[in-house]
C-alpha positions in Angstrom: 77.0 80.1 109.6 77.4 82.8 107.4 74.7 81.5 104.6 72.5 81.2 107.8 73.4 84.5 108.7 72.3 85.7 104.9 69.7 84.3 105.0 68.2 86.0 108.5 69.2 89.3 107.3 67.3 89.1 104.1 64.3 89.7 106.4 65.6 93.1 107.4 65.8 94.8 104.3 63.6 95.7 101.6 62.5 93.8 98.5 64.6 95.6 95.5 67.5 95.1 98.3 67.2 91.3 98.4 66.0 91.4 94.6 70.0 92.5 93.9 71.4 90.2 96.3 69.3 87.4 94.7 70.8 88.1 91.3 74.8 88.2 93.3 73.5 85.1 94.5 72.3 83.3 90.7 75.8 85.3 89.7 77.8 82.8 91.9 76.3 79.4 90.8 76.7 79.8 87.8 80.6 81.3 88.5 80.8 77.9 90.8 80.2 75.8 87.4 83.1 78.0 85.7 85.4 77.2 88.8 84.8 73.6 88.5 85.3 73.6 84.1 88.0 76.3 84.1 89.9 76.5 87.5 89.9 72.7 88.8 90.2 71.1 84.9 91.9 73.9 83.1 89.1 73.9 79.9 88.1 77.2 78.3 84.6 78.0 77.5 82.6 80.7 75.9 79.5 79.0 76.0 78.3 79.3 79.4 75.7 82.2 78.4 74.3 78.9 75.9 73.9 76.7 78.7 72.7 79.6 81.0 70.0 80.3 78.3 69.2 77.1 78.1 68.0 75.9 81.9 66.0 79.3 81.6 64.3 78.2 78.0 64.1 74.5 79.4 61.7 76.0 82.9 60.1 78.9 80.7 59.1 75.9 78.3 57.6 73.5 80.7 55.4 76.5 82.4 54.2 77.7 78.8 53.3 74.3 76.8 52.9 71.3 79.4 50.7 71.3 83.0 53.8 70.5 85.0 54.0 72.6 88.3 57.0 75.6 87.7 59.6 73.3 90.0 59.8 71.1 87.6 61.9 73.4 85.8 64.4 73.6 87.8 64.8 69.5 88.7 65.1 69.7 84.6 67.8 72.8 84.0 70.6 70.1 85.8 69.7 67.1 83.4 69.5 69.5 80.6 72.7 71.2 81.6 74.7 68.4 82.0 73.6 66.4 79.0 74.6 70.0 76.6 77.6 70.3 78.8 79.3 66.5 78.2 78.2 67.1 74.5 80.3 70.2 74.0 82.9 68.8 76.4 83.3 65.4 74.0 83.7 67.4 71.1 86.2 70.4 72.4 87.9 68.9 75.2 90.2 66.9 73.7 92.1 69.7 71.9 94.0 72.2 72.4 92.3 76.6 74.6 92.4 77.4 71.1 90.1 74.9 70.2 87.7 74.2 72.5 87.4 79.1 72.3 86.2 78.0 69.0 83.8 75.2 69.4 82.6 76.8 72.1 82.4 80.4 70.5 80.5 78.5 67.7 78.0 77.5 70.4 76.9 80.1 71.8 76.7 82.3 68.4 74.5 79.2 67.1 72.4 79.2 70.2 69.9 82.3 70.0 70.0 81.6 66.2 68.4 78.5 67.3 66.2 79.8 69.9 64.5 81.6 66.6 65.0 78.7 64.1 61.0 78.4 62.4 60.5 74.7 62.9 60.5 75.2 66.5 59.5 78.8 67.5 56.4 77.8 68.5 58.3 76.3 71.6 60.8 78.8 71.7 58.5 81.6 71.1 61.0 82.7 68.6 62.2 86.1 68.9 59.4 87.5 71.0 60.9 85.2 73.9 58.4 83.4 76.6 57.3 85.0 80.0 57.2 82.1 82.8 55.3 83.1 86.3 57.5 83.1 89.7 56.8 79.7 91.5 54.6 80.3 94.1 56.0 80.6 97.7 55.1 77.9 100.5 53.9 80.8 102.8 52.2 84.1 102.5 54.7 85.4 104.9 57.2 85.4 102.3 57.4 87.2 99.4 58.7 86.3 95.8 61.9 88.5 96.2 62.4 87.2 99.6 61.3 83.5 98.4 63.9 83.9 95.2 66.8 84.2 97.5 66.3 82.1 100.0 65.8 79.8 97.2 69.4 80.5 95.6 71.4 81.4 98.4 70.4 77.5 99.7 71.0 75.7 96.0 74.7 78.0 96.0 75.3 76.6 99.6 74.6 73.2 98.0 76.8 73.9 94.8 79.7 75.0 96.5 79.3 71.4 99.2 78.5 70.0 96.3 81.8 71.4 94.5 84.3 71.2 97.3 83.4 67.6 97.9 84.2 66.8 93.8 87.4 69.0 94.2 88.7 67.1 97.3 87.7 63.8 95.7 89.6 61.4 93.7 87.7 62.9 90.5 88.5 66.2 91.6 92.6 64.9 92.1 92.1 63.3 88.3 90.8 66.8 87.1 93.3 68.8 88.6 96.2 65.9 87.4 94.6 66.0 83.6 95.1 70.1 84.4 99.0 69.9 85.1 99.8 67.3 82.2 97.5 65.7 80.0 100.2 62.8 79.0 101.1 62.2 82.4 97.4 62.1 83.2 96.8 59.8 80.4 99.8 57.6 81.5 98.4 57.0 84.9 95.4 55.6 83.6 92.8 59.0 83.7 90.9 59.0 80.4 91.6 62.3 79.8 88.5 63.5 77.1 85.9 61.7 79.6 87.0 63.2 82.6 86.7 67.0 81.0 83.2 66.1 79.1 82.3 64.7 82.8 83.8 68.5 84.0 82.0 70.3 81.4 78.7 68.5 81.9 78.9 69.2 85.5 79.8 73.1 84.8 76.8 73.2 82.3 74.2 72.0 85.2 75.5 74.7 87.5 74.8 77.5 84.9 71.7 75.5 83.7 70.0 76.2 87.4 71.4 79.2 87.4 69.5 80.2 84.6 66.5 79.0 85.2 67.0 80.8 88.8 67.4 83.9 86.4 64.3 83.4 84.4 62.4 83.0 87.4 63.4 86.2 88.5 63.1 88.3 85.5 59.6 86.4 84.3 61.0 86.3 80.7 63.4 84.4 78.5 64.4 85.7 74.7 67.1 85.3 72.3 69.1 88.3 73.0 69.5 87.7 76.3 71.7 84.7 76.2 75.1 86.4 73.9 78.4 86.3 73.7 78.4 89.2 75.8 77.3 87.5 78.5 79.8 84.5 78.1 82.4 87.0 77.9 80.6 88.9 81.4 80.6 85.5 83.5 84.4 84.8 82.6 85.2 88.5 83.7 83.5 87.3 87.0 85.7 84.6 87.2 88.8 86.3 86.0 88.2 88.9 89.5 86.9 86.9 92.1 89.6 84.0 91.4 88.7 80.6 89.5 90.7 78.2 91.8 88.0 78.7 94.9 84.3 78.8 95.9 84.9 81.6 97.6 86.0 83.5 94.5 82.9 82.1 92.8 81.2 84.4 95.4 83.1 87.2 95.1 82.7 86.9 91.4 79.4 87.4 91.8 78.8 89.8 93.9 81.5 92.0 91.7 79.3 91.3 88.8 76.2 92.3 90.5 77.3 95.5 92.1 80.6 97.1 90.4 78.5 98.3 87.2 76.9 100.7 89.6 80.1 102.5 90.2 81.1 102.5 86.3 77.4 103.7 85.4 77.6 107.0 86.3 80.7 107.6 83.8 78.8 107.0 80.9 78.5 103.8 78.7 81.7 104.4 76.9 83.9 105.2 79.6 82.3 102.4 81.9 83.6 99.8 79.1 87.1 101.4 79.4 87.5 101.1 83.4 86.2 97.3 82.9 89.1 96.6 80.4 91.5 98.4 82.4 90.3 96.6 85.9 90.2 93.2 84.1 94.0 94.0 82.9 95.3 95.5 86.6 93.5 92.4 88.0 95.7 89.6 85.8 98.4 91.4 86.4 99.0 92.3 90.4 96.2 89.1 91.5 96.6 86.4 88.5 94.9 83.9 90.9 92.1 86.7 91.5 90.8 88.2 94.9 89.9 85.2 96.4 93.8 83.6 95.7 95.2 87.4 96.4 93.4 87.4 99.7 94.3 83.9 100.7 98.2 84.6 99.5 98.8 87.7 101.6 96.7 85.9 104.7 99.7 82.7 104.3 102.3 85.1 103.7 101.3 87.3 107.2 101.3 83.9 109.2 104.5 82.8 108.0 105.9 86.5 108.9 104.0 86.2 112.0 105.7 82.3 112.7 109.5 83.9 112.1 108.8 86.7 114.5 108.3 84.2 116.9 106.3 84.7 120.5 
C-alpha cells in the first residue's frame, strides 16, 4: 500500500521533486544489496561503488556501441553484477573483515583505473566517460522524471520481496548461521565460501541495477564517479538506516538523499565534521541503526504496555 501510495503521489508534485525522490529511491536498492552482503551474511565490502559503476558502464555501453534498445541495459546490470559480485566474493569471502576491506578496497581503487585502461577506452570512453539517453517512456503522459521513479520505486518493491523471501528462506537461515559461526556453519554441512560468493553476487546485482538506474538518470557515466568515496557513502547509509532490515535499506536512502541538504549550508568542511560525528552518535546510542532503534523501542513499549495489563 504504501509503494502504491508513492507512487500516486508522484503525480502531485513537480519534476525536480520526484527527480530527488527517484535518486532516495536508486539510494535504497543498492542499500538493499548491502543488507543482504553485510547485515544477513556478516561480509564487509568496499567495493559496492565498483559494482555500482559497473551496471551504469555495462547500460551506457550497450546504448553507445551496439543497436540494442536502452532496456537491455538494465536486464544486463543483474548478470553483470552478480557474475563481479561471486568473483570478488570467491576470492575475499573466505577470510577474515580484515581481508575481504582489502580485496575489496583493491577493487574498487583498480576499477576507474580500468575504466581508463588504453586497450579498451574506446568502450569505456576513457576518461571523458559516455552519455547514454533516458529510455523512452511508454506514454506521453508521463514524463522521464516521473517515468524514472515509477521505474525504481517498482524494481525496490521487487528487491526488497525479492530480499525478504531469501532472508526467510533456508539460504537466508544458512547465511545468517555462516554469520553467527563459521565452524559451526561448516559442521552442519553449509559450504561456507559458496554461500557468501552466492551473497556477494546477489548484493553486486542489486547495486548493478542500481547503477544503471543512476546512469539513466544522470545521462552520463565517467571514472570519477564510481570512488572510494562513494563506497564509503553507501556504507554510511547502511550504518544509519540499520543493515539488519529492508526498511533500513529505505531509510538509508532517503538519509543519503536528503540529510546533505541540512549539512550544506555549514560549509564543506564543517558538513564533513557533523557526518563523522552523526555516523559516531549513531553506532553508539542505535548500533542496529534507525530501522532496529525504531523496531527496539516499538517491542520494548508493547512489553511495558503487556505488564501494565488492561
Amino acid at each position: 500500500m504504501g509503494f502504491v501510495a508513492a507512487a500516486a503521489l508522484s503525480f502531485c508534485f513537480p519534476d525536480f521533486v520526484v527527480f530527488r525522490f527517484t535518486q532516495a529511491a536508486i539510494w535504497s536498492i543498492a542499500l538493499m544489496g548491502l543488507v543482504i552482503l553485510c547485515g544477513v551474511s556478516g561480509q564487509f565490502s568496499l567495493a559496492q561503488a565498483a559494482l555500482f559503476g559497473l551496471g551504469g558502464y555495462g547500460a551506457a555501453m550497450l546504448a553507445a556501441h551496439t543497436p540494442l534498445p536502452p532496456y537491455a541495459g538494465l536486464a544486463l546490470a543483474p548478470l553483470l553484477g552478480f557474475a563481479a559480485g561471486y568473483g570478488v566474493g570467491r576470492v575475499a569471502g573466505s577470510h577474515t573483515l580484515w581481508t575481504q576491506a582489502l580485496v575489496t578496497y583493491a577493487v574498487v581503487i583498480a576499477f576507474p583505473q580500468l575504466l581508463r585502461w588504453r586497450p579498451i577506452e574506446h568502450w569505456t570512453g576513457g576518461v571523458q566517460g559516455l552519455y547514454l539517453d533516458f529510455p523512452t517512456p511508454p506514454t506521453d503522459l508521463l514524463s522521464n522524471d516521473r517515468w524514472a521513479f515509477l521505474m525504481a520505486l517498482s524494481l525496490l518493491g521487487l528487491g526488497i520481496w525479492l530480499a525478504h523471501n531469501l532472508i526467510d528462506s533456508r539460504a537466508g537461515r544458512a547465511l545468517k548461521a555462516a554469520r553467527d559461526n563459521d565452524l559451526a556453519a561448516t559442521a552442519q554441512g553449509i559450504r561456507v565460501p559458496r554461500a557468501r560468493a552466492a551473497a556477494s553476487g546477489i548484493a553486486g546485482a542489486y547495486l548493478a541495477v542500481a547503477g544503471c538506474l543512476s546512469a539513466w538518470q544522470f545521462g552520463f557515466v565517467g571514472p570519477g564517479s564510481y570512488n572510494f568515496a562513494l563506497s564509503v557513502q553507501m556504507l554510511f547509509g547502511l550504518v544509519i538506516g540499520g543493515m539488519h532490515s529492508a526498511g533500513g535499506a529505505i531509510l538509508g536512502g532517503l538519509f543519503l538523499q536528503f540529510f546533505p541538504d541540512v549539512t550544506a549550508g555549514l560549509g564543506k568542511g564543517y558538513s564533513a565534521l557533523l557526518y563523522g560525528v552523526l555516523l559516531i552518535a549513531a553506532m553508539v546510542a542505535m548500533p542496529q541503526g534507525v530501522a532496529g532503534g525504531v523496531a527496539g523501542a516499538l517491542a520494548r513499549l508493547a512489553a511495558w504496555l503487556k505488564l501494565r495489563g488492561p
